[in-house]
PyMOL CGO cylinders between C-alpha atoms (Angstrom):
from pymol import cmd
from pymol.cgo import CYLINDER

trace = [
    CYLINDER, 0.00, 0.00, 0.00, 1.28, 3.42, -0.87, 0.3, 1, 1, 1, 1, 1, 1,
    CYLINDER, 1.28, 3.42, -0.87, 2.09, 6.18, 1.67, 0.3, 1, 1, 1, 1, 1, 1,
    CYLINDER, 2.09, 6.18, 1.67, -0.79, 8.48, 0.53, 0.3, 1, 1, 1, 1, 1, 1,
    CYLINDER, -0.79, 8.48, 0.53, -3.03, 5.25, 1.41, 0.3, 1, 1, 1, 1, 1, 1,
    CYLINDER, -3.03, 5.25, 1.41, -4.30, 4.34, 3.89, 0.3, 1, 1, 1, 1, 1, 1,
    CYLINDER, -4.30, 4.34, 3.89, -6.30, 0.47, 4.94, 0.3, 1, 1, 1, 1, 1, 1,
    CYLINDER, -6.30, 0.47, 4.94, -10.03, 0.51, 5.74, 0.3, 1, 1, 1, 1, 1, 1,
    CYLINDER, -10.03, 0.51, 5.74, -12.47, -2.20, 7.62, 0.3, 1, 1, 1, 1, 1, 1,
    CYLINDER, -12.47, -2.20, 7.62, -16.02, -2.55, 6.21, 0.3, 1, 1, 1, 1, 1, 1,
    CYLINDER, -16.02, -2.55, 6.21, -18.86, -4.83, 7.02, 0.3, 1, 1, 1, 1, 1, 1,
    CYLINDER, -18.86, -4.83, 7.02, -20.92, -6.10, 4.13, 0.3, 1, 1, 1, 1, 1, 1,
    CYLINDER, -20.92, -6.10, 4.13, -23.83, -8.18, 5.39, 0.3, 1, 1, 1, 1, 1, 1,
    CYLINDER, -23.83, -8.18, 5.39, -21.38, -10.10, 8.18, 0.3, 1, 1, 1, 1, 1, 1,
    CYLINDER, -21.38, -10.10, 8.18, -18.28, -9.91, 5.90, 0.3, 1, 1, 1, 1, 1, 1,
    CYLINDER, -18.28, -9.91, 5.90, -15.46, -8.25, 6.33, 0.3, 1, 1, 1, 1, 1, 1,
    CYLINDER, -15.46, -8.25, 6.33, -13.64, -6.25, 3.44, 0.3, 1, 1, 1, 1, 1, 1,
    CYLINDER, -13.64, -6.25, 3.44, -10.48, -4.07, 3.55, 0.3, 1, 1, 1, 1, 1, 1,
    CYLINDER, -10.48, -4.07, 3.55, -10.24, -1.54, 0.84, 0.3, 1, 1, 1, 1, 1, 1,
    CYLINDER, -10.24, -1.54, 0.84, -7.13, 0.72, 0.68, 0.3, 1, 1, 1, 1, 1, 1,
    CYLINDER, -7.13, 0.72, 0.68, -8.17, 4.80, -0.25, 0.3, 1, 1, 1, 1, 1, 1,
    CYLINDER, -8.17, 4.80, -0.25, -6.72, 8.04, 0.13, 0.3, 1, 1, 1, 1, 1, 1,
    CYLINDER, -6.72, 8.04, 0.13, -7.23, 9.66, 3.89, 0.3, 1, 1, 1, 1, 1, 1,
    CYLINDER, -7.23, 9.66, 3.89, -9.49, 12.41, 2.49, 0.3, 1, 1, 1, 1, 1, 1,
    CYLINDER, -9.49, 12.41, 2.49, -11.68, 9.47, 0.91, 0.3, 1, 1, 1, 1, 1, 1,
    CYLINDER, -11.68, 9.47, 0.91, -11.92, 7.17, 4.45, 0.3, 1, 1, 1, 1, 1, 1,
    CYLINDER, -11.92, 7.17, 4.45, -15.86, 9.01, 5.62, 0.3, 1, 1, 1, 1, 1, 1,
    CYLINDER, -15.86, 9.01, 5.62, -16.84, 8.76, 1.99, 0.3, 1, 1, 1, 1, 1, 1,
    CYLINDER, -16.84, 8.76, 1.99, -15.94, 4.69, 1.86, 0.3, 1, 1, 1, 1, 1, 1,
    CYLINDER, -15.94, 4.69, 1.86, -17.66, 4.04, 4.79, 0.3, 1, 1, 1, 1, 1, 1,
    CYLINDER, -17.66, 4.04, 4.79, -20.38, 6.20, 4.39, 0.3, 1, 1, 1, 1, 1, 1,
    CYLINDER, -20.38, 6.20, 4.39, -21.05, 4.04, 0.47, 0.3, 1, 1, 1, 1, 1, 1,
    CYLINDER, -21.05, 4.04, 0.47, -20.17, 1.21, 2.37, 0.3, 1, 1, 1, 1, 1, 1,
    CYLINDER, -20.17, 1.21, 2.37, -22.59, 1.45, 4.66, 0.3, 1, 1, 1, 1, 1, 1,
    CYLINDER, -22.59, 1.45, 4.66, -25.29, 2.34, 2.79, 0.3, 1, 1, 1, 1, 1, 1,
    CYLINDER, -25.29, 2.34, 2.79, -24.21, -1.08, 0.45, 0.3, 1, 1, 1, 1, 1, 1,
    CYLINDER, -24.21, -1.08, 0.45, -24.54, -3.04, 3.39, 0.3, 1, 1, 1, 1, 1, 1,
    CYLINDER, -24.54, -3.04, 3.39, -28.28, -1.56, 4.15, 0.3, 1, 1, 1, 1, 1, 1,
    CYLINDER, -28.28, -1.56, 4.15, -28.87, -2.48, 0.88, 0.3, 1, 1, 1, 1, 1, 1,
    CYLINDER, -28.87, -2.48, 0.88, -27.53, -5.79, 0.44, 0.3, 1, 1, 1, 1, 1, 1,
    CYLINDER, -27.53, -5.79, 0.44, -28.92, -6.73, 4.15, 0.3, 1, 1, 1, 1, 1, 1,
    CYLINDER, -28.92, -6.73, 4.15, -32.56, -5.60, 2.60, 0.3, 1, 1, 1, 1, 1, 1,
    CYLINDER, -32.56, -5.60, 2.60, -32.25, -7.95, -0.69, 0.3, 1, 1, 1, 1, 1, 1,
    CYLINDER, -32.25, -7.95, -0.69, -31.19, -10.69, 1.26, 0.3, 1, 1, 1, 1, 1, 1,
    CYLINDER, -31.19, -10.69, 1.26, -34.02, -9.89, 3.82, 0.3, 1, 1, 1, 1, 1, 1,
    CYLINDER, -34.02, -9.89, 3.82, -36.79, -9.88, 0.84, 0.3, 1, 1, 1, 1, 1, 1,
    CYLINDER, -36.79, -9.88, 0.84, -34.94, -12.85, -0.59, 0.3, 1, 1, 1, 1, 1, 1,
    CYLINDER, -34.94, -12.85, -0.59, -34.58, -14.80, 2.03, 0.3, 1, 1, 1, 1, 1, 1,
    CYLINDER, -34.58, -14.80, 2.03, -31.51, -16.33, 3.57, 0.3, 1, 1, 1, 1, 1, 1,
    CYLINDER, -31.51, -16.33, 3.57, -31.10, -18.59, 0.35, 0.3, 1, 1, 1, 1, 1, 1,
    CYLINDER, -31.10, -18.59, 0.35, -29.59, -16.24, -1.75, 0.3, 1, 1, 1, 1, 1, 1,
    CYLINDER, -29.59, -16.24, -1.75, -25.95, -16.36, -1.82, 0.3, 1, 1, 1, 1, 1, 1,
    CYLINDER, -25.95, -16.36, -1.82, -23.62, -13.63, -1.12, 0.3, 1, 1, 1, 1, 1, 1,
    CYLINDER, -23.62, -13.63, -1.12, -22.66, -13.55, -4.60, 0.3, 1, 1, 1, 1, 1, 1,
    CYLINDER, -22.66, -13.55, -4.60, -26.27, -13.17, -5.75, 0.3, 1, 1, 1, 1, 1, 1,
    CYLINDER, -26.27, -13.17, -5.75, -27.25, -10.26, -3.30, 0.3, 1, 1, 1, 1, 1, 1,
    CYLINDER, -27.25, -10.26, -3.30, -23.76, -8.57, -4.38, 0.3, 1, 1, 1, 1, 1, 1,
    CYLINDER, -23.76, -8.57, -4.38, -25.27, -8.49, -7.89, 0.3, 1, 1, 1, 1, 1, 1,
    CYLINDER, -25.27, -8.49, -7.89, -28.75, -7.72, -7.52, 0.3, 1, 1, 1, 1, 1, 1,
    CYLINDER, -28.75, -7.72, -7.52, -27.40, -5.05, -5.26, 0.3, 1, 1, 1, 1, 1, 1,
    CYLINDER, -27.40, -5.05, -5.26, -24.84, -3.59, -7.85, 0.3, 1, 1, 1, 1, 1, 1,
    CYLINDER, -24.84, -3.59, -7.85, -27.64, -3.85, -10.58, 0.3, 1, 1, 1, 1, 1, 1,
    CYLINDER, -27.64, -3.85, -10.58, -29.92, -1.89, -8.47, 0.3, 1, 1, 1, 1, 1, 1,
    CYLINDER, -29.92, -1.89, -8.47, -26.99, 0.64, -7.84, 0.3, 1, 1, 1, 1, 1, 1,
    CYLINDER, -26.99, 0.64, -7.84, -26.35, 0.90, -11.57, 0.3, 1, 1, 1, 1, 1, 1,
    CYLINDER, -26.35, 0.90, -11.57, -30.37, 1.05, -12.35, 0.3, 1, 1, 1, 1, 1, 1,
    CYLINDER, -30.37, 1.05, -12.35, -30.55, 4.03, -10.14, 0.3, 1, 1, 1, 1, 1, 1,
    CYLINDER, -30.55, 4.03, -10.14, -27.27, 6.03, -11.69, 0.3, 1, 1, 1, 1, 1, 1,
    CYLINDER, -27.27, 6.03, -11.69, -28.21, 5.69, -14.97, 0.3, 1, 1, 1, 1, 1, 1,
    CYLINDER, -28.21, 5.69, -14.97, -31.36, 6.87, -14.14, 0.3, 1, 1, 1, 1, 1, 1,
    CYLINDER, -31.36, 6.87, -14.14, -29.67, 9.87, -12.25, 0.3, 1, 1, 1, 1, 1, 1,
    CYLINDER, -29.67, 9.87, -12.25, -27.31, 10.63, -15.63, 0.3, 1, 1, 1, 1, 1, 1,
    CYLINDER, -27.31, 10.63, -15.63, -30.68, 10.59, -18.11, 0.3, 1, 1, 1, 1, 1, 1,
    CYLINDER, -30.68, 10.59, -18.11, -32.64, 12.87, -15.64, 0.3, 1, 1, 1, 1, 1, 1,
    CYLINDER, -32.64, 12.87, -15.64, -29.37, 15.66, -15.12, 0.3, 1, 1, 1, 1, 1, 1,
    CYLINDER, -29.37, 15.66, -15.12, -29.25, 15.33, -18.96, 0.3, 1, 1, 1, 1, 1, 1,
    CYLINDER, -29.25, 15.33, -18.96, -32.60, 16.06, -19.53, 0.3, 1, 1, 1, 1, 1, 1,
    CYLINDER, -32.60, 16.06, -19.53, -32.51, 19.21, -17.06, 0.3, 1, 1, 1, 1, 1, 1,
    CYLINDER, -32.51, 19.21, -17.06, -28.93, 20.33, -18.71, 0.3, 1, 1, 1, 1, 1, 1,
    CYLINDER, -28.93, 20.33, -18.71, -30.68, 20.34, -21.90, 0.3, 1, 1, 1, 1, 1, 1,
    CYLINDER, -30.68, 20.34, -21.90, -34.17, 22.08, -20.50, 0.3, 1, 1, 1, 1, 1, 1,
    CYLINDER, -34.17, 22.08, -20.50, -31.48, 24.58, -18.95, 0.3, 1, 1, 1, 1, 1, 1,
    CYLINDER, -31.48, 24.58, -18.95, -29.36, 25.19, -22.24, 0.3, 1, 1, 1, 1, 1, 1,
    CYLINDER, -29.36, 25.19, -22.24, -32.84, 25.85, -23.84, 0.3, 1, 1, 1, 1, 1, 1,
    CYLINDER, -32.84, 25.85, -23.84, -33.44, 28.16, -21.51, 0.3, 1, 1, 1, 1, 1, 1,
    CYLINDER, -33.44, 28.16, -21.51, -30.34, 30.32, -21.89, 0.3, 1, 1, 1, 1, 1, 1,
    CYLINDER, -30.34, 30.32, -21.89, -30.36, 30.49, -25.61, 0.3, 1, 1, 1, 1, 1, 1,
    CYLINDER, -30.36, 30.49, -25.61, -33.53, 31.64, -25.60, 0.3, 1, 1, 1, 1, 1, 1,
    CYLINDER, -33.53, 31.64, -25.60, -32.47, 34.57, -22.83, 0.3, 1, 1, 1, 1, 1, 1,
    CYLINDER, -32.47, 34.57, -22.83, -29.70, 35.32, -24.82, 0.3, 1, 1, 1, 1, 1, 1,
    CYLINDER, -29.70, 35.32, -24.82, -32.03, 35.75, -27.79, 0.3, 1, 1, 1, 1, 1, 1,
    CYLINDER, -32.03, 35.75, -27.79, -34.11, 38.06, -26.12, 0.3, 1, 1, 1, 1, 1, 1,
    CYLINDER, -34.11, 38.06, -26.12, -31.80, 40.11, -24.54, 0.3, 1, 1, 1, 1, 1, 1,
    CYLINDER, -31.80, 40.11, -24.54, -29.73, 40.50, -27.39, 0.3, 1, 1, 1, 1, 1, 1,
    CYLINDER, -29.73, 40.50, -27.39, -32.80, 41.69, -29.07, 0.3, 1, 1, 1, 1, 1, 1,
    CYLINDER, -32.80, 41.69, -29.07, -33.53, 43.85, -26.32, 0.3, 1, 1, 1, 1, 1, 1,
    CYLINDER, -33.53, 43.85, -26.32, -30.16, 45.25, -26.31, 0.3, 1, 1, 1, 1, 1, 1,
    CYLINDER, -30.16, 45.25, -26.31, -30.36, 45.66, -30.47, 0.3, 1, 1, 1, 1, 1, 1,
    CYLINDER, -30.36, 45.66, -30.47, -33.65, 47.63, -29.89, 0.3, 1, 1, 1, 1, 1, 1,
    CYLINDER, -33.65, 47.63, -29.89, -32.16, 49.85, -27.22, 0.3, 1, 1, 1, 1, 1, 1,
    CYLINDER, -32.16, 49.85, -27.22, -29.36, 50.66, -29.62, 0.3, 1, 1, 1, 1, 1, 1,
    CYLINDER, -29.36, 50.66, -29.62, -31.64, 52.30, -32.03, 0.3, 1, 1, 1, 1, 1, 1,
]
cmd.load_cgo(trace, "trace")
């Protein structure tokens, strides 16, 4: 492990993991780790106790995934509404400001 890393403990649904991240990073990792293991602990709750750890991993990634891409259409959709926006204020003002020149 490099100096500017440093070795971090999590719990994953009664496992234990140690990830190596920057100092600044260390809240962060627990903080996703955490909310991972609230996650994974609620699949294998609805799932019962037969799913493997493997299989809750997954389901739980996909889920993770689902909900990102998700995130990245609806930001793009409000960049877009935004940039629509601003052209069109642009427009107006410079036709404002063209008027005013007169």
């Amino acid at each position: 492990m490099s100096q500017d890393m440093i070795g971090v403990n999590v719990q994953l649904i009664g496992h234990e993991y140690r990830f190596a991240c920057p100092p600044a990073e260390q809240d962060e990792l627990l903080e996703a780790a955490s909310g991972l293991d609230k996650r994974m602990q609620d699949i294998r709750d609805q799932g019962g106790k037969l799913l493997s750890l493997e299989a809750v991993a997954v389901m739980a990634a996909l889920n993770l995934s689902h909900e990102l891409l998700r995130q990245q259409r609806q930001a793009a959709a409000t960049e877009a509404i935004i940039n629509a926006q601003v052209v069109d204020l642009l427009q107006k003002l410079d036709a404002f400001l063209g008027e005013a020149a007169l």
